[in-house]
Each structure stands twice: as C-alpha cells, then as structure tokens.
C-alpha positions as CSV (number, residue, x, y, z in Angstrom):
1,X,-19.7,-7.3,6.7
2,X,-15.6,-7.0,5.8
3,X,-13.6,-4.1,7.5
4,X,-11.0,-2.8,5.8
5,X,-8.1,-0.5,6.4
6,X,-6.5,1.1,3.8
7,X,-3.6,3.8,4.2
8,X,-2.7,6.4,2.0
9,X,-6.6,6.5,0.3
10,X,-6.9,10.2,-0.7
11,X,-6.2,9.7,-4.5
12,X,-5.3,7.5,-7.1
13,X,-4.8,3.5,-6.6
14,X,-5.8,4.3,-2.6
15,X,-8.9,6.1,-3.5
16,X,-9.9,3.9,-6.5
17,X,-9.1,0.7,-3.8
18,X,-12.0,2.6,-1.4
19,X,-14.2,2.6,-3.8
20,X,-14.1,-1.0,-5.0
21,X,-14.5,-2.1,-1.7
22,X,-17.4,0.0,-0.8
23,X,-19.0,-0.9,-3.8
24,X,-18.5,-4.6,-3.2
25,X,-20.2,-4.3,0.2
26,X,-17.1,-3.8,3.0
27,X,-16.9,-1.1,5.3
28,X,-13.9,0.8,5.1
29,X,-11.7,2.9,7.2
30,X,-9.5,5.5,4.6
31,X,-6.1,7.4,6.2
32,X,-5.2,10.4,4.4
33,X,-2.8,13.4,5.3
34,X,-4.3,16.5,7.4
35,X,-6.0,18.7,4.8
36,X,-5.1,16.2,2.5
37,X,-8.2,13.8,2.5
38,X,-9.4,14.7,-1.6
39,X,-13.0,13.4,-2.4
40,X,-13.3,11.1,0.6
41,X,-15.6,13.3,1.9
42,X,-18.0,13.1,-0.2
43,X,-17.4,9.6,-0.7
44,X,-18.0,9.6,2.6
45,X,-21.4,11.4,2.5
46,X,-22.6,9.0,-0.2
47,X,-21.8,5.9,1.7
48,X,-23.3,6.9,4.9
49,X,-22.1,4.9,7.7
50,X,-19.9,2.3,6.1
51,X,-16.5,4.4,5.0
52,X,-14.4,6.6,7.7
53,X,-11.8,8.8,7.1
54,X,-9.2,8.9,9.5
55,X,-5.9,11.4,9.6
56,X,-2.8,10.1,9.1
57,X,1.1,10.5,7.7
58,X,2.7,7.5,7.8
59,X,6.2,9.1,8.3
60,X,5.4,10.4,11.5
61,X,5.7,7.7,13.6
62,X,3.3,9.7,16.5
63,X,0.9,10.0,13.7
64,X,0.7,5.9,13.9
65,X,0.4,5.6,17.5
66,X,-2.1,7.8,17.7
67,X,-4.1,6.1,15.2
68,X,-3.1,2.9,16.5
69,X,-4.8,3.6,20.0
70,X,-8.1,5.5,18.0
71,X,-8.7,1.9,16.5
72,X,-7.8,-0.6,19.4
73,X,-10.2,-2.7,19.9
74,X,-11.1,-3.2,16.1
75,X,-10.9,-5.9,13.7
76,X,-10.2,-5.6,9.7
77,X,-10.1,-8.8,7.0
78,X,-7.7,-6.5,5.3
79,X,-4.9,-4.3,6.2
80,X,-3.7,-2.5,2.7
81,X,-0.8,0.3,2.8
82,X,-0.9,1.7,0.0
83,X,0.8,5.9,0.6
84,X,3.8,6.3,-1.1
85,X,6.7,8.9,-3.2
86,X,8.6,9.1,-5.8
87,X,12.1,10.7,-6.6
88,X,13.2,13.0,-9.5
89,X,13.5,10.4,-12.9
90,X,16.0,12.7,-14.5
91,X,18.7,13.0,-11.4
92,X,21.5,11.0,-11.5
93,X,22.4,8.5,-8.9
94,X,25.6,10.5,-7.9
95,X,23.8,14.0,-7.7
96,X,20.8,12.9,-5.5
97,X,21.0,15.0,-2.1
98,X,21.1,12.6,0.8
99,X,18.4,14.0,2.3
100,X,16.3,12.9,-1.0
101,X,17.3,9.2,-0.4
102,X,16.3,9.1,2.9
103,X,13.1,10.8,2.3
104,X,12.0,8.3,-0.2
105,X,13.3,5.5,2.0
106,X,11.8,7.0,4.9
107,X,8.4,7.1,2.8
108,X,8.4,4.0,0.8
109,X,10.4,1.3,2.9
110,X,10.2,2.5,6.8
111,X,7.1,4.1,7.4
112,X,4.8,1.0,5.1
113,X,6.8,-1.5,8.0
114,X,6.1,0.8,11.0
115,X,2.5,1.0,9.8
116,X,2.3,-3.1,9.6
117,X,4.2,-3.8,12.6
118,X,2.0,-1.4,14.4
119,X,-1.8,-2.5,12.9
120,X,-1.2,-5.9,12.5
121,X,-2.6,-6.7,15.9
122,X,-6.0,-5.3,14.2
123,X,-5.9,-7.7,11.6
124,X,-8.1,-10.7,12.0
125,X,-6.0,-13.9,12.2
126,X,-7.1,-15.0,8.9
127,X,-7.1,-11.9,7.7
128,X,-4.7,-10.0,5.0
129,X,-1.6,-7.5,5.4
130,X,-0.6,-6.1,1.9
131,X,1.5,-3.6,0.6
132,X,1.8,-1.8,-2.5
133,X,5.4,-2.1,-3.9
134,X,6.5,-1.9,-7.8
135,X,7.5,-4.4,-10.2
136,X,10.7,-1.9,-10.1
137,X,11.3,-3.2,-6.6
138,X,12.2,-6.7,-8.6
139,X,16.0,-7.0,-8.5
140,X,16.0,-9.9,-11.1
141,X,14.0,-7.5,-13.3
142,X,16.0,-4.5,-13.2
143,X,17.6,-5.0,-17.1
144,X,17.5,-1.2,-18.0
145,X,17.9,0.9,-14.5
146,X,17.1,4.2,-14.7
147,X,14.7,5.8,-11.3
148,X,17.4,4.3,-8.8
149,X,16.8,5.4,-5.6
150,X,12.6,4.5,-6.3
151,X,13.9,1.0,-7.4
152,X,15.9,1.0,-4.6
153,X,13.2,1.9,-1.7
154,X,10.7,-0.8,-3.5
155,X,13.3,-3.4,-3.3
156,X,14.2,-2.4,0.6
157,X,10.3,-2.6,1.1
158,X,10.1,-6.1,-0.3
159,X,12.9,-7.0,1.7
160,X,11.8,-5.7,5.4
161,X,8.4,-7.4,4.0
162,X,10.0,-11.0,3.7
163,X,11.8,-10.4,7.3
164,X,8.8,-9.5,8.8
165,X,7.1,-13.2,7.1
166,X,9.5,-14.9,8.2
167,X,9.2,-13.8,11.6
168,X,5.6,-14.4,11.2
169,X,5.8,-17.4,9.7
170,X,3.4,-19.2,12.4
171,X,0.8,-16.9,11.4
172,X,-2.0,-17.4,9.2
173,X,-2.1,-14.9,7.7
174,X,-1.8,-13.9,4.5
175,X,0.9,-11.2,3.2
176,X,0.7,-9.7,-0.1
177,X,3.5,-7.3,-2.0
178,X,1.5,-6.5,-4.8
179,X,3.0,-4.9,-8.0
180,X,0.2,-3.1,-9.6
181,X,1.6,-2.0,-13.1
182,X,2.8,1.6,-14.5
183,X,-0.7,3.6,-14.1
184,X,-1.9,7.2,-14.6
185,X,-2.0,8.5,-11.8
186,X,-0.2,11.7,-9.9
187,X,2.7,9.2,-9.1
188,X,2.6,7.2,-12.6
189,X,2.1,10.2,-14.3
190,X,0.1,11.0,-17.9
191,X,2.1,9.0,-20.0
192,X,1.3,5.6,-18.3
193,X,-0.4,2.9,-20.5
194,X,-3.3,2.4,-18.2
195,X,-6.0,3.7,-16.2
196,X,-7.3,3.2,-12.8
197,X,-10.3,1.3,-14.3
198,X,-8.5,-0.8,-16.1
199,X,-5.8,-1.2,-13.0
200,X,-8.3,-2.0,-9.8
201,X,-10.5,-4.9,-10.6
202,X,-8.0,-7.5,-11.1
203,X,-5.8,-5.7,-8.6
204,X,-8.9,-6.1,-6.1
205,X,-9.8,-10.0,-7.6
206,X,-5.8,-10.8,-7.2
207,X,-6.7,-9.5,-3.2
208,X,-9.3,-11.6,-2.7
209,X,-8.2,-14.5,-4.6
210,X,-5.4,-15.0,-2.0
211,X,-7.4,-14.8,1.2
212,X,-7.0,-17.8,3.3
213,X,-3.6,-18.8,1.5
214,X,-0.9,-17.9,4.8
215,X,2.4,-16.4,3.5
216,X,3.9,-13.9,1.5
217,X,3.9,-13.7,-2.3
218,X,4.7,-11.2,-4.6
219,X,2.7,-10.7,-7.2
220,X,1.2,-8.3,-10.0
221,X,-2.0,-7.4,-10.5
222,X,-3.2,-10.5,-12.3
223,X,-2.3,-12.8,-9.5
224,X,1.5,-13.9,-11.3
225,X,4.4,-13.8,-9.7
226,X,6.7,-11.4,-9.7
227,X,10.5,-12.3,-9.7
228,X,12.5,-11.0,-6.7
C-alpha cells in the first residue's frame, strides 16, 4: 500500500488531494495547523486506520523538526506540500508593509523548502517531492501583473525548487512544481472558473503519470508544461 504525506491538508486542494488518495487505496498522513485540522477528523473516522492527522505550521521551523523526528523511521511514495497564503489583490506594490512581503515569502517560498529539505529523507528513493506553486509563479507568463508580491513568492518557490534539483540531481527522484489552475477555494476565492472536482483528478493523474520519471518539471494540472 502507498504512503503519502501531504502538508497543509485541512481544506481546499490539500483536503480534496486526501481524499483522492484515500479513495484510490494509499494511506495518508494529513498536517494541519493546531485547532485548524477542518473535516479531517471525520475523514479520519471513516477511513479507519489508513489516514492520520498530524499538527503542523510550516512557518515554524520547530513545528518541522518536531514532526520530522514523530515520523523518522517512515517511508512515503509521495511527499506533496501543498499550505500556502495569499496577499491583499487590491494593494499596490509600493504600499505593501514589509512585514506583509515577508510573511508571504516566509509562507509560500521558505517554509515549502524547509519542509522538503527536512522530509525528504522520508521519501522513498523512487518516490515523489511536489509542491504546489501557481502558474503566476511563471515569469515568462506574467503579461498583465497585477497580485505582485504572490507572483513574486511563487516565482522565489520555483526558483529555490530548481536549486534544490540541481543539487539533487543524482537522485531519482522525481520533483514536481505543479500549477493547479485558478480554483474556488478560500485562497482562489468564489469567482474562480472551477471547482475542486473538476480541479483534482487530473491534478492527481498528472501526479501519478510522472512517478518514476527523475527530475523537476513544472507543470499544470494536465501534465503540460508550464513556461518559467
């Protein structure tokens, strides 16, 4: 049976991805904030023995050790980081408080890479590391701006994700940055074009379509590249 480990899972893409997987047979290990952990448990309840929930922030880097040493000794096929932020849309660039910018870096670029570097000794050999970025994290796709310092964080992620391959590059692994689409969630908001149903399965067939390929790609949630 697959083990999976997927952070940030108390709502939205995370909590959808949990599902999938339990429904296609994996046993799954979910990280949610203190107090923070949604329907999981009664997910949890309904699956019995194969889904845990575990406590985590991924911007408290104690938070990560801590977890890091509860799980030593395991072994996932997947590794998927998934918790995230956004910024205020309707701020300009020039008024955004510098504590803002480094929260959302500190959120979206940092803590996904401290979470990766620290896990990825859990992850089988063959296994797969991915992380949930943004088309808006393209550079060569940015024709209309607008949500600068999200586009911004997205594009560091990508980039501390491609220096981490390449100092992997040995490995077999495989490494995913996986664009998933505007979607209505809490983060995507209600005016999104699509649901979480229409969203996961090819984001979860786009997943598994890659194991067993080493390297990182980029990609959205129908398997295409997306342009750095």
């Amino acid at each position: 049976m697959h083990a999976a480990l997927i952070v940030g899972a108390s709502r939205g893409i995370g909590y959808a991805l949990v599902e999938t997987y339990l429904h296609r047979g994996w046993r799954v290990v979910a990280t949610a904030r203190a107090g923070r952990d949604g329907a999981l448990p009664g997910l949890r309840d309904a699956m019995r023995d194969r889904l845990e929930i575990e406590t985590l922030d991924i911007t408290r880097s104690t938070e990560i050790e801590a977890l890091a040493v509860r799980l030593s000794g395991r072994r996932f096929e997947l590794l998927l980081v998934n918790a995230g932020t956004k910024s205020d849309e309707t701020e300009a660039l020039a008024d955004v408080s510098t504590d803002e910018f480094a929260r959302v870096m500190h959120t979206n670029a940092l803590s996904p890479m401290r979470v990766v570097e620290r896990f990825a000794p859990l992850v089988t050999p063959d296994g797969t590391i991915a992380v949930m970025s943004s088309g808006q994290g393209s550079v060569a796709n940015n024709t209309s701006g607008g949500r600068e310092v999200y586009r911004a964080s997205k594009a560091a992620l990508n980039s501390l994700m491609r220096s981490y391959a390449a100092r992997s590059a040995v490995q077999a692994r495989t490494l995913l940055l996986l664009a998933p689409g505007w979607i209505r969630t809490d983060l995507g908001g209600p005016d999104a074009p699509f649901g979480l149903e229409e969203a996961i399965p090819p984001l979860v067939e786009t997943i598994e379509a890659q194991r067993g390929r080493p390297g990182l790609r980029y990609l959205d949630r129908f398997g295409s590249d997306v342009p750095w």
